[in-house]
N, C-alpha and C positions, 0 to 999 in steps of 0.2 A: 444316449437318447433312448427312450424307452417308445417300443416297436408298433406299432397300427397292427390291428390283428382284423385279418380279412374269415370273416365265417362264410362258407358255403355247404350246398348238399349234394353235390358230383355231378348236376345236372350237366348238359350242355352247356347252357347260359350260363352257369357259374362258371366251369371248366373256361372256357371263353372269356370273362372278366376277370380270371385269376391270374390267366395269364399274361393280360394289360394292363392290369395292377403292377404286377411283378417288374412288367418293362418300365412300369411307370416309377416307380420307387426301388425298385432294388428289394433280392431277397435276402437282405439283409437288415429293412426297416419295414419287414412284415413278417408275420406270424400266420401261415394259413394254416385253417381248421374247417376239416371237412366234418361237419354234424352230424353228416348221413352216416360216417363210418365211426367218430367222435360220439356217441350221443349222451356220455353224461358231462357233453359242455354245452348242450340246447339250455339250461336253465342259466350257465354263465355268459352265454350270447340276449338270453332276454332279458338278464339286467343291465346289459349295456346297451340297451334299445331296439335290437334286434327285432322285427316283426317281419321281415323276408329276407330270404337269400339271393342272390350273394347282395351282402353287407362287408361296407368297412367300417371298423372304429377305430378310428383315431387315437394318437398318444394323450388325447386333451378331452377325449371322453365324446366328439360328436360321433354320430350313427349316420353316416353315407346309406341309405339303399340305393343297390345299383341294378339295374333294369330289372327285370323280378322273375325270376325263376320258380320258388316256393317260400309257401306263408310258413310260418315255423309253427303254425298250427298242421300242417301236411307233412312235415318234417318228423313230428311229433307220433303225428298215424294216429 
């Protein structure tokens, strides 16, 4: 099965959803990717729909935003 890949940017509120992700699925059917320290995968989080952090995407291609920590235009600077 190919993996949900969770992108965040170390905030708090990401920090925080990573880690109820993680409960919630197992870190073995997610991929996290921190942006803030990642940044040449800001442009492969905004073609998977990505317009805030933390974000999940899915194995099937939807884009979860989950509560909203930063726009990936802030991400960006």
């Amino acid at each position: 099965m190919k993996k949900s890949i969770f992108y965040h940017a170390g905030c708090p509120v990401c920090v925080s959803a990573e880690q109820d992700i993680v409960n919630l699925v197992g870190t073995e059917n997610v991929e996290i990717v921190n942006i803030g320290q990642d940044r040449n995968r800001i442009s492969e989080a905004e073609k998977a729909g990505v317009n805030s952090v933390p974000a999940l995407v899915t194995p099937n291609g939807n884009t979860l935003h989950i509560n909203f920590g930063a726009s990936i235009a802030d991400v960006k600077g």
